[in-house]
PyMOL commands that place a pseudoatom at each C-alpha (Angstrom):
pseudoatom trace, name=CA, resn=UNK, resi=1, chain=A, elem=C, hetatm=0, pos=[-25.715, -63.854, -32.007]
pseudoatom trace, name=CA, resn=UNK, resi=2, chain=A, elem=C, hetatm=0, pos=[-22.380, -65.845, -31.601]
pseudoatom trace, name=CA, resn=UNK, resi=3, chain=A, elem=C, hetatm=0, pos=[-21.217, -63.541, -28.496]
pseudoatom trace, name=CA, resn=UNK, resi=4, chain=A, elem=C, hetatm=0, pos=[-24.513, -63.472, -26.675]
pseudoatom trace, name=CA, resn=UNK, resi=5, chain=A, elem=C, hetatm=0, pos=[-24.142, -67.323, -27.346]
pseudoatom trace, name=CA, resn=UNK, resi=6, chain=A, elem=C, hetatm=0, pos=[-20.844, -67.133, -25.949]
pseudoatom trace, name=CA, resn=UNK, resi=7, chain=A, elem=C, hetatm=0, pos=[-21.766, -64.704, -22.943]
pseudoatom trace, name=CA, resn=UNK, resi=8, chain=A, elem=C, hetatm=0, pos=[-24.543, -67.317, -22.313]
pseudoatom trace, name=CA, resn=UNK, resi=9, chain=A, elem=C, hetatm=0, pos=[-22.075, -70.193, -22.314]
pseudoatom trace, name=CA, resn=UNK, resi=10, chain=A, elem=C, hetatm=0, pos=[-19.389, -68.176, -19.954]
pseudoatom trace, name=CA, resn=UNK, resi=11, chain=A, elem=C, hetatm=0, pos=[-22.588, -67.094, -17.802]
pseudoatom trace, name=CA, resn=UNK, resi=12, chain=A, elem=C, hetatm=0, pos=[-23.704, -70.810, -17.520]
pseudoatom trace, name=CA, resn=UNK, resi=13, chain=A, elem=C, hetatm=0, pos=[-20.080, -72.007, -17.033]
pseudoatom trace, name=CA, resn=UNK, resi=14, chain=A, elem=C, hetatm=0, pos=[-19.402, -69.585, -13.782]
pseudoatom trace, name=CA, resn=UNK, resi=15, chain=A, elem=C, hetatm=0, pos=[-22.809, -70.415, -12.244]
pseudoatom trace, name=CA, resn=UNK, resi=16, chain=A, elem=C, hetatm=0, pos=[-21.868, -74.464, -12.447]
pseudoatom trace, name=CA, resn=UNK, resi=17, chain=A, elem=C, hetatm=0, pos=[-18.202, -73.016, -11.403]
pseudoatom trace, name=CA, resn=UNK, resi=18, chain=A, elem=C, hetatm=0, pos=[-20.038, -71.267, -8.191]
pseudoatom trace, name=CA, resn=UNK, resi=19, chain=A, elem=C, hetatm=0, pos=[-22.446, -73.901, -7.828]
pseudoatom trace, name=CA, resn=UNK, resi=20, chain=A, elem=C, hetatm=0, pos=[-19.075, -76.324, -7.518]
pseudoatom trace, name=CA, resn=UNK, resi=21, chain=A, elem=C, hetatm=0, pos=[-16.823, -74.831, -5.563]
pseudoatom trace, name=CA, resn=UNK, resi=22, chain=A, elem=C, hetatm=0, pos=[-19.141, -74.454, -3.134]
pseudoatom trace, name=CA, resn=UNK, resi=23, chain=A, elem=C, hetatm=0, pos=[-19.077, -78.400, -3.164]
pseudoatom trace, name=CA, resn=UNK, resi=24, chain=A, elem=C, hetatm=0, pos=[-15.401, -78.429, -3.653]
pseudoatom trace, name=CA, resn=UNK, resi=25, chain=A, elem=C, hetatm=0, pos=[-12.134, -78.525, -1.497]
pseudoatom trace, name=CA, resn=UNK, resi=26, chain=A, elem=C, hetatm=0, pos=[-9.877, -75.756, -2.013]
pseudoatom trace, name=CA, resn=UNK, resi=27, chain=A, elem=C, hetatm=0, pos=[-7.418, -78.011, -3.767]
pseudoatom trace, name=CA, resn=UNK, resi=28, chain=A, elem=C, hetatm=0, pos=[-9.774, -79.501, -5.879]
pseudoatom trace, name=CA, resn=UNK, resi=29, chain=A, elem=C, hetatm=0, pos=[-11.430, -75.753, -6.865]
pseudoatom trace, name=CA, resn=UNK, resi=30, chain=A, elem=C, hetatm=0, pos=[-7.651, -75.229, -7.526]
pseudoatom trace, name=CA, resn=UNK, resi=31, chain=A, elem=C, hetatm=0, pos=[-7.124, -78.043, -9.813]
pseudoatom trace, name=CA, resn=UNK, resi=32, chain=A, elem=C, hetatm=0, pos=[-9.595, -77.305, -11.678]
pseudoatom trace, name=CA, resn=UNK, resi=33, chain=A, elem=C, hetatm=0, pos=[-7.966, -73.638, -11.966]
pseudoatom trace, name=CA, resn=UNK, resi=34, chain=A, elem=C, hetatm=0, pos=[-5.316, -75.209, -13.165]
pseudoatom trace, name=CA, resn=UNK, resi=35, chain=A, elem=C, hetatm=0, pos=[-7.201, -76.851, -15.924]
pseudoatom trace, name=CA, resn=UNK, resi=36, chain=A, elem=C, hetatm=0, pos=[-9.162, -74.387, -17.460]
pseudoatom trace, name=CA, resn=UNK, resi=37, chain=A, elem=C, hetatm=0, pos=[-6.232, -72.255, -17.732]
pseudoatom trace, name=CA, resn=UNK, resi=38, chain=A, elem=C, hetatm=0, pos=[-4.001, -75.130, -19.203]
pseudoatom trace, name=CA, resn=UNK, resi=39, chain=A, elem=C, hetatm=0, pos=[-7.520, -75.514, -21.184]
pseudoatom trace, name=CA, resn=UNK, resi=40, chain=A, elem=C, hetatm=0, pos=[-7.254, -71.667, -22.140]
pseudoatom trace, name=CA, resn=UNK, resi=41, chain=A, elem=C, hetatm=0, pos=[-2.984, -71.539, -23.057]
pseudoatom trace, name=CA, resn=UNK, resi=42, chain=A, elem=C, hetatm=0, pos=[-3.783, -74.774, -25.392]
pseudoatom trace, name=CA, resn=UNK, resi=43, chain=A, elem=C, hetatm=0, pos=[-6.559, -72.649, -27.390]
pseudoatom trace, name=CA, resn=UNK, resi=44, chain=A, elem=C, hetatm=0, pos=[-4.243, -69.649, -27.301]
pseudoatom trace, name=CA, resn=UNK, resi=45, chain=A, elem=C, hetatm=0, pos=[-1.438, -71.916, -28.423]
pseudoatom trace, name=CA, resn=UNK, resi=46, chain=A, elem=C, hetatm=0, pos=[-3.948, -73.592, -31.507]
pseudoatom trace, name=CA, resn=UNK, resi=47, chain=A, elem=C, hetatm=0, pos=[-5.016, -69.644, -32.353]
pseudoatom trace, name=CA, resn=UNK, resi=48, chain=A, elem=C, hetatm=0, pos=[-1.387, -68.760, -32.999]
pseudoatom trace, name=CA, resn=UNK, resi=49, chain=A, elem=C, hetatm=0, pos=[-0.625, -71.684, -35.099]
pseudoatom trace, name=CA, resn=UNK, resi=50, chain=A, elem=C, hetatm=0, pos=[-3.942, -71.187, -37.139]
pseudoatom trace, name=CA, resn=UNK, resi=51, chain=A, elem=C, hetatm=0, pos=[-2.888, -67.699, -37.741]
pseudoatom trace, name=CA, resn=UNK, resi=52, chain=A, elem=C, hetatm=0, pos=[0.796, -68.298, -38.393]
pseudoatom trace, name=CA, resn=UNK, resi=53, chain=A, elem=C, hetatm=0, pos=[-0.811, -71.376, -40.803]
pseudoatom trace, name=CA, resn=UNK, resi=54, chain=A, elem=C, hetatm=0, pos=[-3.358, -68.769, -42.589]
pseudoatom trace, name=CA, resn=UNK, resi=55, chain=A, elem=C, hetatm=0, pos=[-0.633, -65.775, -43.129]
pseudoatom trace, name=CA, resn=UNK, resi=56, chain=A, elem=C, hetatm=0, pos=[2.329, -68.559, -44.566]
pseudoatom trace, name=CA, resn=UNK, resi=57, chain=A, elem=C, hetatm=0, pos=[-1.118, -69.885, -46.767]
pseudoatom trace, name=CA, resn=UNK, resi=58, chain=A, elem=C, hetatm=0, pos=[-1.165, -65.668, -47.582]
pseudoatom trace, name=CA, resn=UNK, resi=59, chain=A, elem=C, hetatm=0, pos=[2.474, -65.592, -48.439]
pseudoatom trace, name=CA, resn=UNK, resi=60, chain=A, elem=C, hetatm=0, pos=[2.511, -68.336, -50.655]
pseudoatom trace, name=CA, resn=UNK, resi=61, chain=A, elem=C, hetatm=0, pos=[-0.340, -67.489, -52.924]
pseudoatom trace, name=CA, resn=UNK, resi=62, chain=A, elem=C, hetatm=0, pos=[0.987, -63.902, -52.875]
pseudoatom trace, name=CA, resn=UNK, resi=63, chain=A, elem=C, hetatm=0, pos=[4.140, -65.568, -54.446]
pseudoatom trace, name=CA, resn=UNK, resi=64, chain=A, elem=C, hetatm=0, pos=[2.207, -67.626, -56.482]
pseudoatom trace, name=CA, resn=UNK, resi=65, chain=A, elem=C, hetatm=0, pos=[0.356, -65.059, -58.173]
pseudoatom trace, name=CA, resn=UNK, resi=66, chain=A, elem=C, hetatm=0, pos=[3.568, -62.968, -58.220]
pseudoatom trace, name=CA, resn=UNK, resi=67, chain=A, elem=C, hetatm=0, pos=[5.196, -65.899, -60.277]
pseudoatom trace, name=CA, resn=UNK, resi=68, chain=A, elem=C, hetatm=0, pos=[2.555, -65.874, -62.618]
pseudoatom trace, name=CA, resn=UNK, resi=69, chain=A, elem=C, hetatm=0, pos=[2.583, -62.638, -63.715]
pseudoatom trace, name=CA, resn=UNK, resi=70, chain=A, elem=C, hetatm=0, pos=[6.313, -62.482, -63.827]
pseudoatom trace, name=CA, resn=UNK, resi=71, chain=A, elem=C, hetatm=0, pos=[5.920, -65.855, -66.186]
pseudoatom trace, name=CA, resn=UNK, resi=72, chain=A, elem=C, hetatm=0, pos=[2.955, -63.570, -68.651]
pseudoatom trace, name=CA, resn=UNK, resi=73, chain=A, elem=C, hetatm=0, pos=[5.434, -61.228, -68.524]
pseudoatom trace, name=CA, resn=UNK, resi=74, chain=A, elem=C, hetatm=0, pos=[8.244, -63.098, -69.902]
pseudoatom trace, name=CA, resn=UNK, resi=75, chain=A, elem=C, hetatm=0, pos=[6.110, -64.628, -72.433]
pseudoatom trace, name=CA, resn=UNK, resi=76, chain=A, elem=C, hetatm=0, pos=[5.097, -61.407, -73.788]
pseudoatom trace, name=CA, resn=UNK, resi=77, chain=A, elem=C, hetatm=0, pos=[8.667, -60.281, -74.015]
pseudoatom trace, name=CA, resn=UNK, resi=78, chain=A, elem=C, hetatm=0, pos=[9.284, -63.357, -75.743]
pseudoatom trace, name=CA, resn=UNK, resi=79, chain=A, elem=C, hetatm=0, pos=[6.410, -62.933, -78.273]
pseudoatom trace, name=CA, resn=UNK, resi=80, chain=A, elem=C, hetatm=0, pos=[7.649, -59.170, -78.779]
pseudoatom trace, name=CA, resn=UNK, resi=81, chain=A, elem=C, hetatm=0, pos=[11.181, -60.647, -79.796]
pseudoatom trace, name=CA, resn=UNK, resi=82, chain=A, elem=C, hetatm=0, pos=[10.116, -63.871, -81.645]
pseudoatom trace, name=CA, resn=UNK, resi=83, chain=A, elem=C, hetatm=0, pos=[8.267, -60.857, -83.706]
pseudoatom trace, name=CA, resn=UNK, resi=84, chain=A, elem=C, hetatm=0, pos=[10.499, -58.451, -83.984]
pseudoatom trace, name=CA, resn=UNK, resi=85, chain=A, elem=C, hetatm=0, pos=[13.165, -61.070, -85.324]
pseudoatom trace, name=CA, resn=UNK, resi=86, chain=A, elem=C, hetatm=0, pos=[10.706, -62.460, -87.892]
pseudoatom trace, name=CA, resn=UNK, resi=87, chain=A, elem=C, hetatm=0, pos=[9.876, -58.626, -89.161]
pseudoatom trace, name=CA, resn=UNK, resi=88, chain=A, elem=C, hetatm=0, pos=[13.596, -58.547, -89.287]
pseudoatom trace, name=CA, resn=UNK, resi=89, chain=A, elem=C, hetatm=0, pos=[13.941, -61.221, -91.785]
pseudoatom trace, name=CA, resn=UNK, resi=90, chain=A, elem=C, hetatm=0, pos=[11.196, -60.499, -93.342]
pseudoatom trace, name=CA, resn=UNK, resi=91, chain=A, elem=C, hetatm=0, pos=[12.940, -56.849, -94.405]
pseudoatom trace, name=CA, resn=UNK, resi=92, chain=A, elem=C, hetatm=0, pos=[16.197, -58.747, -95.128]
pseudoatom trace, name=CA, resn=UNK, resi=93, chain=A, elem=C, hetatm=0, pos=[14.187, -61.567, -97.325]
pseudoatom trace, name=CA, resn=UNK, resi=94, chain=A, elem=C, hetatm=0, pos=[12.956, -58.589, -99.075]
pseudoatom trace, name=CA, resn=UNK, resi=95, chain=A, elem=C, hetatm=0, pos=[15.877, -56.645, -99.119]
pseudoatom trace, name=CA, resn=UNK, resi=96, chain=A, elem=C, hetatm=0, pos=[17.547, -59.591, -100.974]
pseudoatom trace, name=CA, resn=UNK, resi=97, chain=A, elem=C, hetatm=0, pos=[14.506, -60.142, -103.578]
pseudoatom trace, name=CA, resn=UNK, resi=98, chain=A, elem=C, hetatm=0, pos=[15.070, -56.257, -104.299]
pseudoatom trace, name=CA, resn=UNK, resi=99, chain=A, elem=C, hetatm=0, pos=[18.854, -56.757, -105.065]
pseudoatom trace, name=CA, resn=UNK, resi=100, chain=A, elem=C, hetatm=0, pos=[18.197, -59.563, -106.902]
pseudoatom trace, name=CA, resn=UNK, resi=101, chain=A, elem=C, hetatm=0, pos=[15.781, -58.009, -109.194]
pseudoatom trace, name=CA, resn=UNK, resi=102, chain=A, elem=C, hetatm=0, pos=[18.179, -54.959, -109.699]
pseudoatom trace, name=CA, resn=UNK, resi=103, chain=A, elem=C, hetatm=0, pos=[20.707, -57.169, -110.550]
pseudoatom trace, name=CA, resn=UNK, resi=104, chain=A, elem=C, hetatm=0, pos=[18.479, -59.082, -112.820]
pseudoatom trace, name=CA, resn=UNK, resi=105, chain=A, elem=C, hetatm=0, pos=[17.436, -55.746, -114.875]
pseudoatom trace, name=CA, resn=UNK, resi=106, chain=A, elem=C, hetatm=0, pos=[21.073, -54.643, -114.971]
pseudoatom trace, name=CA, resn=UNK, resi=107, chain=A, elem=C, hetatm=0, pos=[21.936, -57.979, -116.493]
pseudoatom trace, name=CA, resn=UNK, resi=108, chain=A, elem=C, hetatm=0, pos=[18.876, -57.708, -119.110]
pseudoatom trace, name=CA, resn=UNK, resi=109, chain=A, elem=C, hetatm=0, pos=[20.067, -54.079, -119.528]
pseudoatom trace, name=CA, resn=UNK, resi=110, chain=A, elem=C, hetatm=0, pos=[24.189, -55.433, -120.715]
pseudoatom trace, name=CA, resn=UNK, resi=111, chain=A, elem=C, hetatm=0, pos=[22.335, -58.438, -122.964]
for i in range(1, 111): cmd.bond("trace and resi %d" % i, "trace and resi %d" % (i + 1))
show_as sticks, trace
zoom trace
């Protein structure tokens, strides 16, 4: 639909264009070369900076979502070792209440 629209608008646009320059001087039929194709580099021109635009938009979410899993990441590591420390002194709190109960029955034991 949007390129027969299109073929339809270039279609209309070169009839009016012959319909013109058969009106128009040579340098006018020239100046208005001239400005269709400055017309034309402009949209080229506003193409490329829309697509540089879009793929820098790209890149940056691509970081951003590469930050954020880096960031889960580290908090999971975290977690691990906040855990791993607490099981740690957990033994060692139990480790301690062990000794100290030996020590306690060895000391009933002598009285």
């Amino acid at each position: 639909q949007e390129m027969r629209t299109q073929e339809e608008m270039m279609r209309a646009a070169m009839e009016a264009g012959e319909k013109l320059a058969a009106e128009l001087t040579p340098e006018q039929i020239a100046q208005q070369e001239r400005e269709e194709a400055k017309k034309m580099a402009d949209a080229q021109r506003a193409a490329a900076i829309a697509a540089r635009e879009a793929a820098r938009a790209e890149a940056e979410a691509k970081d951003a979502a590469e930050r954020a899993q880096i960031e889960e990441e580290q908090k999971a590591k975290t977690a691990a070792l906040e855990a791993e420390a607490k099981a740690k002194e957990e033994e060692e709190a139990a480790a301690k209440a062990e000794a100290a109960r030996v020590r306690a029955e060895e000391i009933e034991k002598i009285r």
